[in-house]
Structures are given as structure tokens and as C-alpha cells.
N, C-alpha and C positions, 0 to 999 in steps of 0.2 A: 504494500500500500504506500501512494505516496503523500506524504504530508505536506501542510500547506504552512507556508510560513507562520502565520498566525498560529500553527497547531503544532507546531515545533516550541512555541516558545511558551505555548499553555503547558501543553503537558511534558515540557524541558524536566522536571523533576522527578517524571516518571520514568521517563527516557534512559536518565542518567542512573538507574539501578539498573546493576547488571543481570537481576533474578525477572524485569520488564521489561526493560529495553523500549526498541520500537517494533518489535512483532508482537511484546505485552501489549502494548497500546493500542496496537493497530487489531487483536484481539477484542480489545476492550470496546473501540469504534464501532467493530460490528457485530457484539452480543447485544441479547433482548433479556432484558429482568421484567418481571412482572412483581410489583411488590403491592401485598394487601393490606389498605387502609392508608390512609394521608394525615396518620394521628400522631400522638406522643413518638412511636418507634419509628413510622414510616418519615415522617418529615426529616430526621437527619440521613437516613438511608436515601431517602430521594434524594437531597441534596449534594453528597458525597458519591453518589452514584455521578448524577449530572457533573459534578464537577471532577470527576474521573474519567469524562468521558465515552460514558457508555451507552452506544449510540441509542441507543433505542430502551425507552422505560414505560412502564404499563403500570396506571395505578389504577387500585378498584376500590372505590370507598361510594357508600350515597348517600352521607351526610352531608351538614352542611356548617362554616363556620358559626362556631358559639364563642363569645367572651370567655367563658370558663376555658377553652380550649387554648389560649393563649398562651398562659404559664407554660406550655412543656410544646404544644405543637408548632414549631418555630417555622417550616416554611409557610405558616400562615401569619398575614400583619392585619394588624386594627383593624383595619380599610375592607377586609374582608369581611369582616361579621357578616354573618347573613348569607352568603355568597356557597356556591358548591365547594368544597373541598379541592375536587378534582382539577376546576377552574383555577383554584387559589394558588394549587400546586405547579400546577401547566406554567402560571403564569410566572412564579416565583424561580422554576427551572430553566424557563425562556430566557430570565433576566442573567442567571448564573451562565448559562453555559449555551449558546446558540447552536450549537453540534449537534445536541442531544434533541430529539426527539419524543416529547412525551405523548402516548396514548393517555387519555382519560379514559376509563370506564365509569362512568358515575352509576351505578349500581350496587344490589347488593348481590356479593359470591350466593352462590345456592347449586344443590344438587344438577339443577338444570345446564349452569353455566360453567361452571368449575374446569370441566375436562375441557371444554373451546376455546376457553382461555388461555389455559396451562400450555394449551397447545403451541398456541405462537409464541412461546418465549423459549429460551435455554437455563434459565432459572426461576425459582420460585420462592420469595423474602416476606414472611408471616408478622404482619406487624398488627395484629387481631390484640383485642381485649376481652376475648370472653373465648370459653374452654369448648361450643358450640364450633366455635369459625375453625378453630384450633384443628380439630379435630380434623372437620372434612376439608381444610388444605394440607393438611399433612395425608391423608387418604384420597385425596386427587392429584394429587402430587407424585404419589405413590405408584396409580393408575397410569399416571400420563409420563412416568418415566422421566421425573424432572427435579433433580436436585434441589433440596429445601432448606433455608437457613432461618433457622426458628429463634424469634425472642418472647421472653415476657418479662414484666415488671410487676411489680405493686409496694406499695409507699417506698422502701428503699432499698429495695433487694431485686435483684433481678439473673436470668438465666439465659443460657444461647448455648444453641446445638446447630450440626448437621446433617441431614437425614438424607441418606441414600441408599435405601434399604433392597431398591433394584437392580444395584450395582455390585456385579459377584467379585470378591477380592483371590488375592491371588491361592488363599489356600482351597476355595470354591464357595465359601459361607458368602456371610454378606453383609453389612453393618447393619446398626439396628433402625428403626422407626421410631416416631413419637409415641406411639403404641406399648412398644416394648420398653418403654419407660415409666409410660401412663397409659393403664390398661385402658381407659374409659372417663369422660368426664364427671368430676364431682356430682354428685346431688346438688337441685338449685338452692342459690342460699347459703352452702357449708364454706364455701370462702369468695368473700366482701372481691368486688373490684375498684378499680381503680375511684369510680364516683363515691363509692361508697366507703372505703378506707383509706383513699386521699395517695398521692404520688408526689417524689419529687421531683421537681420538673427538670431539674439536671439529668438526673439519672436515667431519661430515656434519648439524651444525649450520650452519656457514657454507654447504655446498650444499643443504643442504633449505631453508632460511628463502629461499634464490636462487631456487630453488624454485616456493616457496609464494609468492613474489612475481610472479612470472611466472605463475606459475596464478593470481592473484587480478587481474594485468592483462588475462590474455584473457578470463577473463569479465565483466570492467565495460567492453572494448573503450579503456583507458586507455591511452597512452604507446606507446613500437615495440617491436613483438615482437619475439622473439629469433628466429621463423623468418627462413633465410636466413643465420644466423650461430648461429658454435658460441663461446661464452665457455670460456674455459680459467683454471682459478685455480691457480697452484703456491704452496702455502703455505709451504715455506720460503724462498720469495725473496718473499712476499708481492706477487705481480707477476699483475694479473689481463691475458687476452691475447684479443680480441674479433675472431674470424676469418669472413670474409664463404666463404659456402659457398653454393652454385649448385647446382641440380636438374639431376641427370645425365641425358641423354637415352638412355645406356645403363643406368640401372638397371634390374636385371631388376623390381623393383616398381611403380615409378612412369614406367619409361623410353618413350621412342618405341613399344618393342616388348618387353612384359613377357613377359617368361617365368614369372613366381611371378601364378599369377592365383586363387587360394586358398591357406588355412593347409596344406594335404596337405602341405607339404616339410616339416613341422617335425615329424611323424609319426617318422620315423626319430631324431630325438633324445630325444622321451617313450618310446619305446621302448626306448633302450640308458639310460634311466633320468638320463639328463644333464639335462634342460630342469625348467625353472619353479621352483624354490627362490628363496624369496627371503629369506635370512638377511641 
């Protein structure tokens, strides 16, 4: 690929590591991320993405700016209140990085759409707030053969993994899923979200940019992935905790003997109205 002057001297810092170079980059140009939601996690991940250079970004969210959203969801400003998410983002990406390409999808993920989407990207970056979304994009993800980089928060702790449990390693197995971690989502109720037990709004700075780092290692194929291990960050003991995690052979999605062999389980949560918000 050849670079244009202007794009020699954006991404001169990228350039200049020799584990990126300019085939990192010129990689970087022409992958597609799809990242879910335009909220606390996905707003530094958009941002670092676009300004990384990655040509092509897919966001799905169908909210819409709130005031309260302000503290922690940074590529949205004032000016937006009110405003789609998707628009806020599009527009905030435009300003950062003219390269980059953003899709809006202003909708919400659902069993329906999930695998059409998934489809057109080469990764998939979980910036959901509830265990509902969680679920069935790590199980469409799964389906559609697309590498997942999963975060979550709440008040001051937070976690990131990555999930590529379609991907056989060299001794034949294959790392694990979110599944094999978390059989199944909580009971509604048994643990508070973010509206309801409050966030710092750094901290989804520290785990999006975690992130956005990890999504920008598996598509230049750089450094070790995080599948296979779940990183844990507690922010008031500033204490980060790197845990080796193993593909369970009883997971109903990726196990010896799946019992979930399409999205249909997740039908019953879009319907009692629980699934796919991603504030």
C-alpha cells in the first residue's frame, strides 16, 4: 500500500515500531471492527481505533445522548444531548481522523441482526452494559467466526478478555468463550449496573484504551493475546490480576457437546424486553 504524505506523518509513530511498521499500518487501513455500543467503553475504543487508523469502524448502539452520559462517555460533547449516539460518534470520529470510515448502525443488536453484522467486519469489540447483550455477542461472535474483545466495568473494577473459541491452537483444542467463564447470565436484579451502583468515569477510559489495544494487537497479529486469560483491574487498590482461563469441555457453546447451536435461546430475553441496550 502506498501512503500519502499526510498518512506518513499521522501515523509516523506507528510506522517507527518495528513489531508495525508500515505493513502494521497499512493492515490497520484496511481492517473493519464492529464495536457494540457508543457508551462508557465504546467511546475511547472508537476513538483510538479512528485514530489508529482503522479504516473502517461499525458502531451499533440506539440510544440517544443523555446528560448523565457525559461523565465517562467522552466521544460525546454537551452539544449532543439529545442527539443519536451513532451521529455523535460518526461525527466526533470524522473530526479525529478523516481516513476512517465510520458505519452507524443506530439500532439495537438482536437475535435477528447479530450474525449480518458480525458478518462484515474482521472483529468484534463488546462495549455492552448489561449480561443480556453480553451474552448473545459473544454467541454471535462465536457463530460468525469473529474474534471478540470483551470488556466490562462497574463502579471501579473492571475486566477484559479475548474470545476465540473457533480458533483451533496448535495442540488441536481451542481457547475458551465467555461461556466457559460465565456459564449463563445472572438472575435479574442479583448484581446492580452501572445506573444503579454508579461508575467511575475514568475507568472506562483505563478499560476501553485496554481495549483498543488488544483490538489493534489482533489485527497487526503483534505481541500475546489475551485469549486464554481474563485480566482483572481493581482501581482502588490499583492492582491489575492476569488469570489463565481454559476452554471448558462442558460449555454448552463451544463444549465437547453443545447444547446452544444457534442464537434461538436468546429469543426469550428480547422478548420480556431485557436484552441488547447498550448505555
Amino acid at each position: 500500500m502506498d501512503f500519502t504524505e499526510d498518512q506518513v506523518q499521522r501515523y509516523a509513530r506507528h510506522i517507527l515500531l518495528p513489531e508495525i511498521g508500515g505493513v502494521g499500518q497499512a493492515e490497520l487501513l484496511s481492517s473493519r471492527v464492529l464495536v457494540i455500543g457508543a457508551g462508557g467503553l465504546g467511546s475511547p475504543v472508537l476513538m483510538y481505533l479512528a485514530a489508529a487508523g482503522v479504516g473502517t469502524i461499525g458502531v451499533v448502539d440506539d440510544d440517544k445522548v443523555d446528560l448523565s452520559n457525559l461523565q465517562r462517555q467522552i466521544v460525546h460533547g454537551t452539544a449532543a444531548v439529545g442527539r443519536p449516539k451513532v451521529e455523535s460518534a460518526a461525527a466526533t470520529l470524522k473530526a479525529i481522523n478523516p481516513d476512517v470510515t465510520l458505519i452507524a448502525h443506530q439500532a439495537r443488536l438482536t437475535v435477528d441482526n447479530a450474525l449480518d453484522l458480525m458478518a462484515q467486519y474482521d472483529l468484534i469489540a463488546d462495549g455492552s452494559d448489561n449480561f443480556e447483550t453480553r451474552f448473545l455477542v459473544n454467541d454471535a461472535a462465536y457463530f460468525a467466526k469473529k474474534p471478540l474483545v470483551s470488556a466490562a466495568i462497574l463502579r471501579f473494577d473492571g475486566q477484559i478478555s479475548t474470545f476465540k473459541a473457533f480458533e483451533s491452537l496448535d495442540d488441536g483444542g481451542h481457547g475458551p468463550c465467555y461461556r466457559c467463564i460465565f456459564r449463563e447470565p445472572p438472575p435479574p436484579g442479583q448484581i446492580p449496573s452501572c445506573a444503579e451502583a454508579g461508575v467511575l468515569g475514568a475507568l472506562c477510559g483505563t478499560m476501553g484504551s485496554l481495549q483498543a489495544t488488544e483490538i489493534l494487537k489482533e489485527l497487526t497479529g503483534v505481541g500475546d493475546s489475551l485469549s486464554g486469560h481474563l485480566m482483572v483491574y481493581e482501581g482502588l487498590g490499583a492492582n491489575f490480576r492476569k488469570i489463565k482461563v481454559k476452554a471448558d469441555p462442558g460449555c454448552p457453546l463451544c463444549g465437547d457437546q453443545p447444547s446452544i447451536t444457534d442464537l434461538s435461546i436468546h429469543r426469550d430475553s428480547e422478548t420480556d424486553g431485557r436484552a441488547c441496550t447498550t448505555r
